[in-house]
GUVOTI-475745 format. One line per field, with one value per residue (C-alpha): y, z, x; residue in one letter; residue number from 1. Coordinates in Angstrom, 1 decimal, decimal comma, padded with zeros to 4 digits. Layout:
% GUVOTI-475745
y	Y;...
z	Z;...
x	X;...
res	a;...
n	NUM;...
END
This chain:
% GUVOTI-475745
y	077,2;076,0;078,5;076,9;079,5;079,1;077,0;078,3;077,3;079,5;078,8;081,2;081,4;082,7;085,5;087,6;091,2;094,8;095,4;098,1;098,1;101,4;103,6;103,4;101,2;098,1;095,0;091,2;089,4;088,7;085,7;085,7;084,2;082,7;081,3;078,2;075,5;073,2;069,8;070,9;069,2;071,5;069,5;071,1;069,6;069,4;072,5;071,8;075,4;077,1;080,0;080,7;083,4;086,1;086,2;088,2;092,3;094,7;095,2;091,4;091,7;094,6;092,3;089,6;091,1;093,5;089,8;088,5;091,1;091,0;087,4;088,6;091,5;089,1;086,1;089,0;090,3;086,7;086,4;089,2;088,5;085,0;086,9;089,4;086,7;084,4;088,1;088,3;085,2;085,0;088,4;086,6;083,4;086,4;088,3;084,7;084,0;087,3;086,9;083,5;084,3;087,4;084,9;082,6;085,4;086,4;083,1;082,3;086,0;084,6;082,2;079,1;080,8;080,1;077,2;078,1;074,9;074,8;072,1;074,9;076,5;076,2;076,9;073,7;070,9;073,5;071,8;072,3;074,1;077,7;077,9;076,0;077,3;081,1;080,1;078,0;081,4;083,0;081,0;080,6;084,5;085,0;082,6;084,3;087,7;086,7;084,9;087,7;090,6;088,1;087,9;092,1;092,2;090,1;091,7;095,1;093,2;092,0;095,8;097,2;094,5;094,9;098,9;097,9;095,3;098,1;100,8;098,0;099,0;099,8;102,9;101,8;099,9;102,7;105,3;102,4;102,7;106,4;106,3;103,7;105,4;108,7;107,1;106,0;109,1;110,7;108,2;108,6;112,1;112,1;109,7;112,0;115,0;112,8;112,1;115,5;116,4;113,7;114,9;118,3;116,8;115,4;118,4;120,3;117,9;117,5;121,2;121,5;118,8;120,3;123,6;121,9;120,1;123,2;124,8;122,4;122,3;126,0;125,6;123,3;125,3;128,0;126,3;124,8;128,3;129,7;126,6;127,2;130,9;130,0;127,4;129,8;132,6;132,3;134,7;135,7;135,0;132,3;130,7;127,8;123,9;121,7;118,6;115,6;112,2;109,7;108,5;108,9;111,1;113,5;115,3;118,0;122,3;124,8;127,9;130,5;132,2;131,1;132,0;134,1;133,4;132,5;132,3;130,9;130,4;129,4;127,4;126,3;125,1;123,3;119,4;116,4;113,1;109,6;107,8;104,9;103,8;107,5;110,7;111,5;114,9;117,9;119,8;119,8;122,9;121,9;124,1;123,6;121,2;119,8;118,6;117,9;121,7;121,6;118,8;117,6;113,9;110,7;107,8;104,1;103,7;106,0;109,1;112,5;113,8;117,2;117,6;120,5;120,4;116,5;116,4;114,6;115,2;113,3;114,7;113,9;114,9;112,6;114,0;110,5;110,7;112,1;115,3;118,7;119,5;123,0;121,9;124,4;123,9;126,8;126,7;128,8;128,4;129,3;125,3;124,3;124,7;123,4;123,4;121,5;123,0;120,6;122,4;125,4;123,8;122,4;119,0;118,8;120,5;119,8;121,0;120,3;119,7;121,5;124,1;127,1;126,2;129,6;128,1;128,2;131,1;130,6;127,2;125,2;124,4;122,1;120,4;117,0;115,6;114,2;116,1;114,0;117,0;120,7;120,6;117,0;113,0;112,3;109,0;108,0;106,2;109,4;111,4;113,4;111,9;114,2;118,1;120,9;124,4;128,1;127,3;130,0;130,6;133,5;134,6;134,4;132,5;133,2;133,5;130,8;132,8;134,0;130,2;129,7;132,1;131,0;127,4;128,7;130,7;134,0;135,1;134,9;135,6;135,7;134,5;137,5;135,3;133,0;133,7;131,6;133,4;132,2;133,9;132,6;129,0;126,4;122,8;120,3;116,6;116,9;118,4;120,5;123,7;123,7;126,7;126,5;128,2;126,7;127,3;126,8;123,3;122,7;123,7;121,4;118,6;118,1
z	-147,3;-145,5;-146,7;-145,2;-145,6;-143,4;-141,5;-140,6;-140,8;-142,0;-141,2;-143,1;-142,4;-144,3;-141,9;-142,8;-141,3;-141,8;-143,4;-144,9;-147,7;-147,8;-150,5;-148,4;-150,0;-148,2;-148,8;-147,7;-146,5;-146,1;-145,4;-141,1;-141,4;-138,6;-137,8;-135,8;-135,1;-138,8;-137,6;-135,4;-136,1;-137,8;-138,5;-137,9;-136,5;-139,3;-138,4;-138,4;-140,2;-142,4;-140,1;-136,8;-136,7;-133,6;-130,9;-128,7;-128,2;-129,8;-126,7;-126,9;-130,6;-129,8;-127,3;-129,6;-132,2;-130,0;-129,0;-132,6;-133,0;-130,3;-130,6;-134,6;-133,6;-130,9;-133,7;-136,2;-133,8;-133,3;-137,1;-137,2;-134,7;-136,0;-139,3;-138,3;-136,2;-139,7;-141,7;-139,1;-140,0;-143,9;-143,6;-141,8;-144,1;-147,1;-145,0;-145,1;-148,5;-149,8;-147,5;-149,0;-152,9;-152,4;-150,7;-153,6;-156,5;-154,7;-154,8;-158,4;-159,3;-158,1;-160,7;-158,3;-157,2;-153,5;-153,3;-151,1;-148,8;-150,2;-147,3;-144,8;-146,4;-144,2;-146,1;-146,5;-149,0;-151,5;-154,3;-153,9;-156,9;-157,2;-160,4;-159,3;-155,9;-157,8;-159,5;-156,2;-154,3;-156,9;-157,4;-153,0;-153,3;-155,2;-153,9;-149,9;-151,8;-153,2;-150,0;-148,0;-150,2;-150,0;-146,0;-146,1;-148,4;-146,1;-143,1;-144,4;-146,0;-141,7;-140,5;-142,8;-142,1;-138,5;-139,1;-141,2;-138,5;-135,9;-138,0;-139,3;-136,5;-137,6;-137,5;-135,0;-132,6;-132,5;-131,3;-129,2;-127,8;-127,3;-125,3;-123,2;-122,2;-121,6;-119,4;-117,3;-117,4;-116,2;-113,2;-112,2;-112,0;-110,2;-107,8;-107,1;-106,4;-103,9;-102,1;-102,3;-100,3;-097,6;-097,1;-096,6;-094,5;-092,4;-091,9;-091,1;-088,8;-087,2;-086,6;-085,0;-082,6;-082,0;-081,3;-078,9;-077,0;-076,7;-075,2;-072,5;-071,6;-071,5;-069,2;-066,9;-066,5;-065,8;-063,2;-061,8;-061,8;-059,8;-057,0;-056,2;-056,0;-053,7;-052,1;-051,4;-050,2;-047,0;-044,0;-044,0;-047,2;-045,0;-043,7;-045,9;-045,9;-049,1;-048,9;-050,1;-049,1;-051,5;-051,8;-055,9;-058,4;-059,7;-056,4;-054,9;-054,0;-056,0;-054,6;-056,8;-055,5;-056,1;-053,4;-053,5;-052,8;-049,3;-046,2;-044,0;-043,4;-041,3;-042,5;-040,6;-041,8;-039,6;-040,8;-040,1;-041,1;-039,9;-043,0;-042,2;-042,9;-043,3;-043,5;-047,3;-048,5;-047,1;-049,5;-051,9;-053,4;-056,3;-058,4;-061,8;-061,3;-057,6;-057,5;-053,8;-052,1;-049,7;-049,0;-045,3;-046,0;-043,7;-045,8;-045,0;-041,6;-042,0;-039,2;-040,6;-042,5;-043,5;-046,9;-047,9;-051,2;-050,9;-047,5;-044,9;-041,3;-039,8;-037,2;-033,8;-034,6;-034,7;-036,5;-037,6;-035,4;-036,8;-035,3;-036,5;-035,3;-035,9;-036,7;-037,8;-039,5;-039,0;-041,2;-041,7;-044,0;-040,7;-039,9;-041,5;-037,9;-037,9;-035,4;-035,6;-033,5;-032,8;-031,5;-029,9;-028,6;-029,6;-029,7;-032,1;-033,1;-035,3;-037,6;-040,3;-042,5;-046,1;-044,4;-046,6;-049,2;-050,3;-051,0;-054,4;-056,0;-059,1;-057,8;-057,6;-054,0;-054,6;-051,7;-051,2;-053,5;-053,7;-057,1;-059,3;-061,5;-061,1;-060,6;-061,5;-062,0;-058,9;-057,2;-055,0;-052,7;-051,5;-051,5;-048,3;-047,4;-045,1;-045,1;-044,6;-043,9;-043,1;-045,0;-044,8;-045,5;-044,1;-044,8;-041,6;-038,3;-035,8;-032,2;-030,1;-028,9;-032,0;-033,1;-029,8;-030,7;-033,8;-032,6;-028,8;-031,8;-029,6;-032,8;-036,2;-038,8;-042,7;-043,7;-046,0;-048,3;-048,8;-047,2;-047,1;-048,5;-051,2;-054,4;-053,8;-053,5;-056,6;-056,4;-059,0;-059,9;-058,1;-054,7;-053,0;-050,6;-047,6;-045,3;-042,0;-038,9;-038,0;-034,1;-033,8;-035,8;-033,8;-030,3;-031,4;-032,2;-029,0
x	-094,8;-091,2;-087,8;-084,5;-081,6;-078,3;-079,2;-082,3;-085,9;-088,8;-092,3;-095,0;-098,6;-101,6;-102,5;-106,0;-106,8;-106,7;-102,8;-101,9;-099,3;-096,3;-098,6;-101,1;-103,2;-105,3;-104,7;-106,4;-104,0;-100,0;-097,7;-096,0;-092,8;-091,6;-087,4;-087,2;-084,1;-083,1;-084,6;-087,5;-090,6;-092,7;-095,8;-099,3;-102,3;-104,8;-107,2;-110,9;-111,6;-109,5;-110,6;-111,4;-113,9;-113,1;-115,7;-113,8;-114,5;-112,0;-109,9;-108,9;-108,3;-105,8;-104,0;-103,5;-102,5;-100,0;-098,3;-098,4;-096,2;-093,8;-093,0;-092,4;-090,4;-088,3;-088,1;-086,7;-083,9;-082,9;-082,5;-080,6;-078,2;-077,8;-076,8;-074,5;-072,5;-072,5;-071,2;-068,4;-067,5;-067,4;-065,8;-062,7;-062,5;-062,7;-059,7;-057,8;-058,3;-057,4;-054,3;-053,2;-054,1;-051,4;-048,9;-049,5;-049,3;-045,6;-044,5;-045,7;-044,0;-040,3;-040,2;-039,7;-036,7;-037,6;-040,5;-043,2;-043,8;-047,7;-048,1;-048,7;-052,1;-054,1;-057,3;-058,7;-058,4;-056,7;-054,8;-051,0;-050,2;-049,9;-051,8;-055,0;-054,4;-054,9;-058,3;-059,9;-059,7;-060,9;-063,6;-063,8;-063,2;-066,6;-069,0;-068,4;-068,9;-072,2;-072,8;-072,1;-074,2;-077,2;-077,1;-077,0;-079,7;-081,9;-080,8;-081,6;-084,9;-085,6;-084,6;-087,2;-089,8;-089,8;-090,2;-093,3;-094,7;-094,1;-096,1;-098,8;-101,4;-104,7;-106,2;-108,8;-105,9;-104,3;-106,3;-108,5;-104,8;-104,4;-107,4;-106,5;-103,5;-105,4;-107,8;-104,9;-103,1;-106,3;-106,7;-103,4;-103,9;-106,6;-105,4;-102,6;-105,3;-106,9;-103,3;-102,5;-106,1;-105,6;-102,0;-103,3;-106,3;-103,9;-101,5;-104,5;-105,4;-101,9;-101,9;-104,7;-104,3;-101,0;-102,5;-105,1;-102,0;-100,4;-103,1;-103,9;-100,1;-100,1;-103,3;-101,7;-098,3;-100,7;-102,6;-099,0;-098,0;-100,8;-100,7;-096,6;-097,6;-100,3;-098,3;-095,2;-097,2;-095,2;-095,3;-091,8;-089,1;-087,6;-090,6;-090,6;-088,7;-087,6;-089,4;-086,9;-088,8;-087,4;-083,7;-083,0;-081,0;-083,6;-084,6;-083,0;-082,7;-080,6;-078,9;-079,3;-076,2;-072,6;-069,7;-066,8;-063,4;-063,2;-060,6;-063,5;-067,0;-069,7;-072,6;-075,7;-079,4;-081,9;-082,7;-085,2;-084,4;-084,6;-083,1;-081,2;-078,0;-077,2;-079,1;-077,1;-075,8;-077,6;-075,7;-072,4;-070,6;-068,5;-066,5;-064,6;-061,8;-063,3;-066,6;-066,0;-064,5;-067,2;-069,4;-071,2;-072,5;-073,4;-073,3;-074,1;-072,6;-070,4;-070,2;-071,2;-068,2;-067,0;-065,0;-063,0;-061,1;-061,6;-060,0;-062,2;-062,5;-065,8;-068,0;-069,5;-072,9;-076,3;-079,4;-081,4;-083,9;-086,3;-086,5;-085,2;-082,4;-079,9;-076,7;-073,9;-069,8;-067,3;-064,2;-060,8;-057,7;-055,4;-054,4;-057,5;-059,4;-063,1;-065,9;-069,2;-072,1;-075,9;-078,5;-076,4;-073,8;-070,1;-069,9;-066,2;-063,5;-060,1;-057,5;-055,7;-058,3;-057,6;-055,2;-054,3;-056,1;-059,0;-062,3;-062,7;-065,5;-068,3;-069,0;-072,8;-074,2;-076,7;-079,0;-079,8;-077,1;-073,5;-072,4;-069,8;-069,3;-070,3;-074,2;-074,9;-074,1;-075,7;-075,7;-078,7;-077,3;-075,8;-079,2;-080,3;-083,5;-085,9;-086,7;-084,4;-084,8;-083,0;-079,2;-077,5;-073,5;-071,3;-068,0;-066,3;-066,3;-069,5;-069,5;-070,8;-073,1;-074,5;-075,1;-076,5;-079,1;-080,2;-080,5;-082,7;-085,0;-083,7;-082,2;-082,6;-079,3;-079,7;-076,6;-074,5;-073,1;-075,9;-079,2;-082,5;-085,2;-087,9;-085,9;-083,1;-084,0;-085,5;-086,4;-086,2;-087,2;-090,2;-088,9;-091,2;-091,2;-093,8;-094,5;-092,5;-092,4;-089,3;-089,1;-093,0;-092,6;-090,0;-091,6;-094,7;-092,1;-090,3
res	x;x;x;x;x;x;x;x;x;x;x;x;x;x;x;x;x;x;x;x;x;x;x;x;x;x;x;x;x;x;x;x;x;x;x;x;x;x;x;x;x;x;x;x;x;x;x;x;x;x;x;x;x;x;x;x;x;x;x;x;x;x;x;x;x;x;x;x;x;x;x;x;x;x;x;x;x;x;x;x;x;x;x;x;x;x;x;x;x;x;x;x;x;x;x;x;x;x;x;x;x;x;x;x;x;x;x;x;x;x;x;x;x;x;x;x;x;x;x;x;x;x;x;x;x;x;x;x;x;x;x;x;x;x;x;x;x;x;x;x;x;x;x;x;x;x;x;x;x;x;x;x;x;x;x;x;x;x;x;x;x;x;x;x;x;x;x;x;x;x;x;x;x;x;x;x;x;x;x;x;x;x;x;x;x;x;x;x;x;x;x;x;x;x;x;x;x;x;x;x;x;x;x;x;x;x;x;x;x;x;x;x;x;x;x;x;x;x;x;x;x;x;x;x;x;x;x;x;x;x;x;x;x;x;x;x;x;x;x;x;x;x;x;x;x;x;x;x;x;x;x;x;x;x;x;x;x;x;x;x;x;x;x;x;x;x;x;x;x;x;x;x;x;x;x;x;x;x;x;x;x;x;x;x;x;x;x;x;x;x;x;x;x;x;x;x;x;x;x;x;x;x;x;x;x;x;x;x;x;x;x;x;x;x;x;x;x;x;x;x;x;x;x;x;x;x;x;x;x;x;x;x;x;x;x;x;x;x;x;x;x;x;x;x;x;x;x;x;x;x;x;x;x;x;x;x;x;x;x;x;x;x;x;x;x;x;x;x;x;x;x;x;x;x;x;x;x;x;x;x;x;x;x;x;x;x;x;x;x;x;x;x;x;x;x;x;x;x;x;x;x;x;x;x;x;x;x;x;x;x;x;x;x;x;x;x;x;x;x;x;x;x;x;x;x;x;x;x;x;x;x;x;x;x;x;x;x;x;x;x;x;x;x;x;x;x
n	1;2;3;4;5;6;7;8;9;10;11;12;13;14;15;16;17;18;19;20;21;22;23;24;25;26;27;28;29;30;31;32;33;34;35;36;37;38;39;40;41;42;43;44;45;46;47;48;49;50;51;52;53;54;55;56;57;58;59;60;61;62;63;64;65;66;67;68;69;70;71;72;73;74;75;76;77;78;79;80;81;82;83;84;85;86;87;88;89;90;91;92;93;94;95;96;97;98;99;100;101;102;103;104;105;106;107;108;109;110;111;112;113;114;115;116;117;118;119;120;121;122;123;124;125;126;127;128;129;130;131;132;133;134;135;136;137;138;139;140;141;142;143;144;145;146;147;148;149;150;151;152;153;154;155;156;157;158;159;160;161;162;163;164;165;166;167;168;169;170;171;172;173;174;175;176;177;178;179;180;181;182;183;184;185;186;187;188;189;190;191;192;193;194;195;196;197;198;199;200;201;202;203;204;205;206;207;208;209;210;211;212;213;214;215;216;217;218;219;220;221;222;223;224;225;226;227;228;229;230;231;232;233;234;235;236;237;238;239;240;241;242;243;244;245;246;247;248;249;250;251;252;253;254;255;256;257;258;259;260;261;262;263;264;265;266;267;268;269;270;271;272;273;274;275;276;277;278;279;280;281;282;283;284;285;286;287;288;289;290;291;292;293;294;295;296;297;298;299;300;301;302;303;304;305;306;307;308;309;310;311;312;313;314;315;316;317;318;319;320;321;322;323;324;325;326;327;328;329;330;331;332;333;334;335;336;337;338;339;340;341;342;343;344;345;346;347;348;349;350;351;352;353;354;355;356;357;358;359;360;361;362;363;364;365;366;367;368;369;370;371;372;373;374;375;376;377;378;379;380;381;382;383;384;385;386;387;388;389;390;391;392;393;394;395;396;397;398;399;400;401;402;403;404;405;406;407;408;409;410;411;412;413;414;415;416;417;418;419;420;421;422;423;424;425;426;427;428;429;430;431;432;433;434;435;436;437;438;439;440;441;442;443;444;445;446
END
C-alpha cells in the first residue's frame, strides 16, 4: 500500500511477529510504514516467497529486530521534523491572512472614504475587491486551519507510535536482553577484581624489592663505613694525606672549621705534585661577598700566586716536581706585608698586598679547589692535582725559626686556628685520605 501526504511518500509493509496491541492483547501481524523522498522509485523486486522463514538463533532475531526499529524510530523523527517545519510555516501564512482580512474589514468599514490601493496585497492572486477579498480569506483562513489540525493530529499520531514501537519488545527479547547486559556487567566486574589483584600484586612486589635495595645499600654503607674506619685508623690524628689524583670539579677536602676575624696569619701544609702547566689551588677560603679573601693557586704558566681579598701578589716558590715539599705564607694587615717560606727557608717577601683590610670570619676553606662562590662552582682547570698533608692556619705571624722546625721534622706545631687532625678534615667526590708519616715519607723520598 503507497500513502502520499505533503509531499511525502509512505511505504507500508505486511510485517508478521509477536506484537502486542495497548490492552494487552496479541495480535498476528501489523502494517511498517516507512517516509521516503515524492519521486523515488519505489518498485520492489518480485519476492520468490511471500515469507522468508528465520533460520537464524534468537540472539540474531533480537538484533534485527532492535535495527528494524531504529531505522523506524530515525524515519519517524525525520517525519516529525519535516512537520513541525511545514506547522511553522502555515502558522505564518495564517498570521498574514488574518493580518490582511482586518486591513480589508477597516477599509470596507470607511465607506470608501479613503481607497485602499488593493494593488499592494501581497497574498497572492487575491481578487482586488474588498468584498471577494473578505470571503477568499475566509475560505484561505479555513482550509490552513484544517490543514494545520490534520498535521498535529498525525504528529501526535507519530509521537505515540514511536512510544509504542519503543515498548513493542517481546517478552522474551527483553529479558534475553537483561541477561545479556548482566553478563557484561558481571565480566566487567570481575575484570576490575583481577586489575585490582595485579595492582596490589605489584605494590607488593614494588615494596619488597624496595625493601631488598634498601637493605643492600644499607649493607654497603656499612661495609664503606667499616673500610674508612679501618683505613683512617692512623697513628697519630695528623698522620694521614688527602689523595687528589685527577684534575676535575668534584674532588676535593673540606675544613670543618671556619676562621675568625683576622689581622694576620700564617698558613703552612706539606704538598706533592708534578701536575703540569700548574700544580692548581691547594686551597681557597671564600666568605660571603668574596669568594676569593684568601686563595694560593699556580695556574697554567702562571707563577704561584697569593690572593687576599682578590688582590694578587705571585710567589717565588716551585713545588712541581714531584716531590713533597713544606711550603708556608705569613700575612698581616700592617702594609699588607707577606712572606713565603719552601722547605724552611724564605725565598720572597712584599707589601702592599690587601693592606688594612681584616680577613673576613664564617668563611669555607676548601682544598684542592678554586671556589667561584662560597663552597662551590668549581672549575677544573683550576683543580690541585697531587696529595697534600699537615694544613694548618694560625692567627699571627711565626718565627722563622719555628717554620724552620716544622719543615727539618725537629718540630711539629698544630696550628690554633686551624689544625690538621682526622676530625677535622672530610673528603668528597671520591677524594681519599691515606696514612702518612710525613717526615718518614719524606726521608724515603729524597
Amino acid at each position: 500500500m503507497v500513502t502520499f501526504f505533503v509531499g511525502l511518500l509512505y511505504i507500508c509493509a505486511l510485517v508478521s511477529g509477536k506484537v502486542v496491541r495497548a490492552n494487552g492483547q496479541p495480535k498476528g501481524s501489523r502494517f511498517m510504514c516507512t517516509a521516503v523522498p515524492a519521486g523515488t522509485d519505489v518498485s520492489c523486486p518480485v519476492e520468490t516467497t511471500n515469507r522468508v522463514q528465520s533460520t537464524s538463533p534468537q540472539e540474531e532475531e533480537f538484533r534485527n529486530t532492535i535495527i528494524q526499529l531504529r531505522e523506524t524510530i530515525l524515519q519517524q523523527k525525520e517525519t516529525i521534523v519535516s512537520q513541525q517545519g511545514t506547522i511553522k510555516e502555515l502558522n505564518s501564512k495564517l498570521s498574514r491572512c488574518e493580518a490582511a482580512a482586518q486591513d480589508t474589514r477597516d477599509a470596507k468599514s470607511r465607506g470608501g472614504s479613503r481607497r485602499k490601493d488593493y494593488s499592494k496585497i501581497t497574498m497572492g492572486d487575491l481578487p482586488r475587491d474588498p468584498t471577494e477579498t473578505i470571503d477568499q480569506l475566509g475560505k484561505t483562513m479555513q482550509s490552513l486551519k484544517h490543514r494545520l489540525e490534520s498535521l498535529e493530529q498525525q504528529q501526535r499520531a507519530n509521537a505515540s507510535s514511536m512510544e509504542a514501537v519503543t515498548s513493542a519488545l517481546p517478552g522474551d527479547l527483553r529479558d534475553l536482553l537483561k541477561q545479556r547486559l548482566g553478563d557484561l556487567e558481571g565480566q566487567l566486574l570481575r575484570r576490575v577484581a583481577e586489575l585490582e589483584e595485579e595492582k596490589s600484586q605489584l605494590y607488593n612486589e614494588t615494596a619488597a624489592h624496595r625493601q631488598r635495595t634498601e637493605s643492600t645499600l644499607s649493607s654497603l654503607l656499612d661495609r664503606i663505613g667499616e673500610l674508612e674506619r679501618s683505613n683512617n685508623a692512623f697513628k697519630s690524628p695528623e698522620d694521614f694525606k688527602i689523595s687528589l689524583p685527577l684534575r676535575t670539579n668534584y674532588l676535593y677536602g673540606r675544613i670543618k672549621k671556619s676562621l675568625p676575624e683576622m689581622y694576620a696569619f700564617t698558613v703552612c701544609m706539606w704538598l706533592k705534585s708534578s701536575a703540569s702547566p700548574g700544580i692548581g689551588t691547594p686551597f681557597s677560603y671564600g666568605v660571603r661577598g668574596q669568594a676569593n679573601e684568601i686563595v694560593l693557586i699556580e695556574w697554567g704558566n702562571n707563577p704561584i700566586e697569593l690572593l687576599i681579598n682578590d688582590k694578587v701578589a705571585q710567589l717565588p716558590l716551585s713545588v712541581s716536581d714531584g716531590r713533597w715539599h713544606h711550603i708556608c705564607i705569613t700575612w698581616t694587615t700592617r702594609d699588607g706585608f707577606w712572606e713565603a717560606y719552601q722547605d724552611g727557608e724564605r725565598l720572597g717577601t712584599g707589601e702592599n698586598l690587601a693592606p688594612w683590610h681584616p680577613i673576613k670570619p664564617g668563611g669555607v676553606i676548601i682544598l684542592g679547589q678554586e671556589q667561584d662562590i662560597v663552597g662551590g662552582r668549581f672549575d677544573a682547570t683550576q683543580a690541585f692535582v697531587g696529595e697534600l698533608s699537615h694544613f694548618n692556619m694560625w692567627d699571627r705571624v711565626l718565627r722563622p725559626a719555628d717554620i724552620a722546625g716544622m719543615a727539618n721534622c725537629s718540630a711539629y706545631m698544630p696550628g690554633n686556628v686551624v689544625p690538621w687532625i682526622d676530625g677535622n678534615v672530610e673528603v668528597l667526590g671520591g677524594a681519599a685520605k691515606v696514612a702518612l708519616e710525613i717526615c718518614e715519607d719524606r726521608l724515603f723520598d729524597s
